[in-house]
N, C-alpha and C positions, 0 to 999 in steps of 0.2 A: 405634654402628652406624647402617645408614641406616635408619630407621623414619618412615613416615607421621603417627606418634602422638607428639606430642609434650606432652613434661612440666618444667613451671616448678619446680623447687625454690627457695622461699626459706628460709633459716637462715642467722642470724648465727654460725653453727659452723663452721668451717671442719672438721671433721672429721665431722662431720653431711654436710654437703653433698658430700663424697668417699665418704665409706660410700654413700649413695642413689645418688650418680651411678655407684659400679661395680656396685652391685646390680643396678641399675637397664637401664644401658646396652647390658646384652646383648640385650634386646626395645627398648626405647624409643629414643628422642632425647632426650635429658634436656641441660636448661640451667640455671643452679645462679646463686641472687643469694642476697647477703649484706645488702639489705637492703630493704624495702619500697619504695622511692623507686627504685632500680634496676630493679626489676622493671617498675615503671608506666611508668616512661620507654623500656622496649623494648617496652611493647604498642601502641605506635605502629609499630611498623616490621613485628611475626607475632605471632597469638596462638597459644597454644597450645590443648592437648585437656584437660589438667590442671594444677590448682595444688595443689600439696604446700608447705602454709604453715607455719611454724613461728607459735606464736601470740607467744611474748615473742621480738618482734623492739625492736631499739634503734628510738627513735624512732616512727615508725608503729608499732602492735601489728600483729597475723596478723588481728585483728578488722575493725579499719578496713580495711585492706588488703584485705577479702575483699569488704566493704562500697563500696568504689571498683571494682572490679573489676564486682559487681553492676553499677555503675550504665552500665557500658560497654557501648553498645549491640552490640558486637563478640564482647563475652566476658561477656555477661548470662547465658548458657547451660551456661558452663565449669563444669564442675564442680570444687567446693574441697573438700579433706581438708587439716583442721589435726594439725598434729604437735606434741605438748605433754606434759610431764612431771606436768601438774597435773591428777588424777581427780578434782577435789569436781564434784558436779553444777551450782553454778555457771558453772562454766569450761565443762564441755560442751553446756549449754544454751545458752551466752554465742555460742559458734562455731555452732549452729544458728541463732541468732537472727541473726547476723551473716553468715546465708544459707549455709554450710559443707552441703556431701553427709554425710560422715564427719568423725570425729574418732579419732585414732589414738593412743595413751599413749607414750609412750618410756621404756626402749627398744624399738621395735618390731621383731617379727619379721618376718624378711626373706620367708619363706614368704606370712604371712597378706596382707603387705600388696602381694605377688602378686595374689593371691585376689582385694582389695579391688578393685586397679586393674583386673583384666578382668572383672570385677561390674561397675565403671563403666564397660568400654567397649559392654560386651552393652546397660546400660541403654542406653548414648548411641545404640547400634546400631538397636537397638528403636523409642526416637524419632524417629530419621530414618526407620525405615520405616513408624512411623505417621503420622509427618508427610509422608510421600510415596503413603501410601495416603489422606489425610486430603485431599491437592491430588488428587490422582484423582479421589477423590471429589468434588468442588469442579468440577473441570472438565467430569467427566462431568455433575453436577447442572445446569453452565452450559450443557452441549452439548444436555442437554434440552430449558430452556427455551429455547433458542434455537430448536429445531428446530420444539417447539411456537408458537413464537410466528410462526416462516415459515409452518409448514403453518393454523395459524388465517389469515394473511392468504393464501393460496391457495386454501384450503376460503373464503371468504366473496366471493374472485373469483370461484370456482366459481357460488356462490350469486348473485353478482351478475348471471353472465351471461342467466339467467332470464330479467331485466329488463331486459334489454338491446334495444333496440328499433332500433337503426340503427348502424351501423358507427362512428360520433362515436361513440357513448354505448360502445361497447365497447372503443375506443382512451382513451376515461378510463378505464376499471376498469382498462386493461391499465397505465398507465402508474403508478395508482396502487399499482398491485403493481411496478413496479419502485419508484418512489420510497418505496415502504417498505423495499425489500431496499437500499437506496441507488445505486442503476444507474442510468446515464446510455442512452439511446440511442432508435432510430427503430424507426416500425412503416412497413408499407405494406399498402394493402388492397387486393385486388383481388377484384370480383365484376364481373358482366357490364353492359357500359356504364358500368363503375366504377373508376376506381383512384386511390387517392390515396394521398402520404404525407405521414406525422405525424411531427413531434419539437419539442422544449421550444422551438426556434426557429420554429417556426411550420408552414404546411403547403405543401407541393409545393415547398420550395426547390429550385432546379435541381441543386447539387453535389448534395445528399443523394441528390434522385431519381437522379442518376445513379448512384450507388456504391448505390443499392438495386437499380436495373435491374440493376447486376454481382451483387450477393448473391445474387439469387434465383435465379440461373446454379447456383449452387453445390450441394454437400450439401446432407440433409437438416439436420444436424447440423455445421456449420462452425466451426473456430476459430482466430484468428491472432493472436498475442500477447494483446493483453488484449479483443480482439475475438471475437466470439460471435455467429452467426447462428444462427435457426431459421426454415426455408425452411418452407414447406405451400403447396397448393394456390390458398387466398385469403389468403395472410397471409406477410408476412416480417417477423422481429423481432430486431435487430440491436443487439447488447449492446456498447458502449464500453471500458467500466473493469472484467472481471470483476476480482473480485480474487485473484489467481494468489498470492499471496503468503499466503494462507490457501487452502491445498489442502482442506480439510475443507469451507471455506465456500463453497470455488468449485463442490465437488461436488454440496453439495445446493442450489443456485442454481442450476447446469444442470439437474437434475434437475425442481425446482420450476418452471422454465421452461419446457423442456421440455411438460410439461405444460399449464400453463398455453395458448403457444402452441396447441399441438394442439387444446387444447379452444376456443380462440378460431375456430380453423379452422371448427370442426363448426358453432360458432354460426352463421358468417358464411355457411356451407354453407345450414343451415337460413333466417337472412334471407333470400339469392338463393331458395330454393327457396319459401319465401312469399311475393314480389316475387314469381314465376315464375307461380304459380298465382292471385294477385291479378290478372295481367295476363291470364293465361286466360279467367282471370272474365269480366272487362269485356269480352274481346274475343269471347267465345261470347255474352254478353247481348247485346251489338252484333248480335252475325250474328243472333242470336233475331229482333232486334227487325226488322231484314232480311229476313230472311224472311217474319214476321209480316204487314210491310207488303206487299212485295213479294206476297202472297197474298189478302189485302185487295185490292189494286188490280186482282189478276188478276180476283178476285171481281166487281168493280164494271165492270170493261169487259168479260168476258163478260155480265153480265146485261146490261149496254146493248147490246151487242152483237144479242145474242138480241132484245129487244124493238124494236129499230130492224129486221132481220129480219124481223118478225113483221109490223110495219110495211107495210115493200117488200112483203112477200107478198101482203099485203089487196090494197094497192094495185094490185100487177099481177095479182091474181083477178078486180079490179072491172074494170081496163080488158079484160079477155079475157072475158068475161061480157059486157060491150059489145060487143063483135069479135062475138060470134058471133051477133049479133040480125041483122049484114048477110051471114053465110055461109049463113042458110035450113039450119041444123040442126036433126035434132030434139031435145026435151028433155034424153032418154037418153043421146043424142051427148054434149049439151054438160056432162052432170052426171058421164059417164064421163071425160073431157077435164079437166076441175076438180080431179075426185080427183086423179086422175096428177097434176095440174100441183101441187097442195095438198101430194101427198104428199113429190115430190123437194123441194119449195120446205123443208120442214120435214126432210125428212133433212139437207139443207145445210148449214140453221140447228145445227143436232144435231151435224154435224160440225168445227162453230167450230171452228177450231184456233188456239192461241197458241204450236204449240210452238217455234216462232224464237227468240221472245223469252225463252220458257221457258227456253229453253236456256243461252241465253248468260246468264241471271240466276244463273243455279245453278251454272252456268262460276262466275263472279264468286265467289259465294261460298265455294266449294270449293277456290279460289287462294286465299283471304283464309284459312279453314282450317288449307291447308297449310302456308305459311307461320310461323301462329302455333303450330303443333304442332312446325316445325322448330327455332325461337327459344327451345322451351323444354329441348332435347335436352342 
């Protein structure tokens, strides 16, 4: 019949090897040699699931024969049952020694040695399914450390970004995070009065820059054969070689990217935004010190102001004091005349105004203000 299971009989019997084959043939594939040396020279072309050896074979014994068989890397796993007339415990230790599962007496019962052979196939069964829970095993313990070994080099770009003090210093942590996952491809940066692109050929090549000026067009999340963008705000990061051909691997490299990416964003977010307020600085300490002076000086040309006034006043009380020795006034007159003249002369003083110049000083700085308040938006 047609069976999956296929079983070797050797025996120099030829009535042996007909007995087993119609026992046999109603479950199994059964193929039947007469002698040791026929046998080997077909396990070159299919092996089988089982040998059913007779031990007193002519020439090779069932010992040797079990013992070649061993050593075939193909059918190192086959399980042997010798068939043999001889019970001393010699003989049956002999077929153990000489690697045998079973050993069977003859004549054997047709029933047990049923029994036997699907005892041997439940074991073989068993083995394949520990042997394939044992590769599971194996795989899954590989998918671990692999998974920990991406995420430790993403948790320490993480940590790297910390220290990251200018957009150079953060296109190395980025790149040395691809060239650990082994990825090929370009970044670009862009902050205000800023953009440049990066990749292993150098920086601002013109083809690159242009196929980045088209990426950042795109999705957030982009991907075209073995190509991969990640668009943000200050950052596009353009993946070459995913490799699609390991969908597990490709998935958590998008993922890990992803990431990464984004959190590169926030960095470069944060840089402008410290650039931003560094440039505030300077540019409010500026207007400070502007104003400072510009207050200063108001200070110093009203005072002169005033005293060059106070000046002119004397001077024109002394010459009107004069004036009135030829007008024939009296005292009273001329001391009443004085005051009046003393007092408008000194409200005048008192009135100094700067505010022209005030004005448009404060204009000035209040555009310059503006401005810098606008630039930081």
């Amino acid at each position: 019949m047609e069976s999956d299971y296929l079983i070797f009989v050797v025996d120099d019997d030829a009535t042996t090897r007909l007995l087993l084959k119609s026992m046999l043939d109603s479950q199994y594939a059964v193929d039947t040699f007469e002698s040791a040396e026929s046998c080997l020279n077909t396990l070159g072309e299919k092996q089988p699931n089982l040998f059913l050896l007779d031990v007193g074979l002519p020439g090779m014994d069932g010992y040797e024969l079990c013992r070649r068989i061993k050593a075939i890397p193909e059918t190192v796993r086959v399980p042997v049952v010798f068939l043999s007339g001889h019970d001393n415990p010699e003989d049956i230790l002999a077929g153990y020694d000489a690697g045998g599962q079973d050993y069977i007496l003859k004549p054997f019962d047709i029933v047990g040695l049923h029994h036997k052979i699907e005892n041997l196939q439940r074991i073989e069964q068993d083995k394949r399914l520990l042997a394939g829970q044992a590769e599971a095993s194996d795989e899954l313990a590989s998918l671990v450390m692999a998974n920990l070994d991406e995420y430790a080099v993403l948790i320490k770009f993480l940590r790297t970004l910390n220290e990251c003090g200018s957009p150079a210093e953060l296109v190395e942590a980025i790149q040395r995070v691809l060239a650990a996952a082994h990825l090929e491809g370009a970044v670009q940066i862009r902050l205000r009065n800023f953009e440049k692109t990066y990749s292993p050929t150098g920086e601002n090549w013109p083809l690159e820059v242009a196929v980045m000026n088209h990426v950042r067009t795109l999705e957030r999340i982009f991907e075209f054969k073995r190509r991969a963008a990640y668009n943000f705000d200050h950052i596009t990061l353009l993946i070459t070689n995913m490799p699609l051909e390991d969908a597990e691997l490709c998935g958590r490299i998008r993922d890990n990217i992803a990431i990464a990416a984004e959190s590169a964003d926030a960095k470069l977010a944060a840089l402008q935004s410290f650039t931003d307020n560094a440039t505030l600085r300077d540019e409010i300490h500026g207007l400070l010190q502007g104003v400072g002076q510009t207050v200063e000086s108001f200070s110093k040309q009203y005072d002169a102001a005033r005293f060059q006034g106070s000046l002119y006043t004397n001077r024109f009380l002394d010459d009107l004091l004069a004036a009135f020795a030829h007008l024939g006034m009296s005292s009273q007159q001329e001391e009443e005349i004085l005051d009046l003249v003393k007092q408008r002369a000194n409200g005048l003083i008192d009135l100094y105004d700067f505010a022209g110049e005030t004005q448009e000083t404060l204009g000035k700085l209040g555009a310059r203000l503006e401005a810098i308040l606008a630039a930081t938006h």
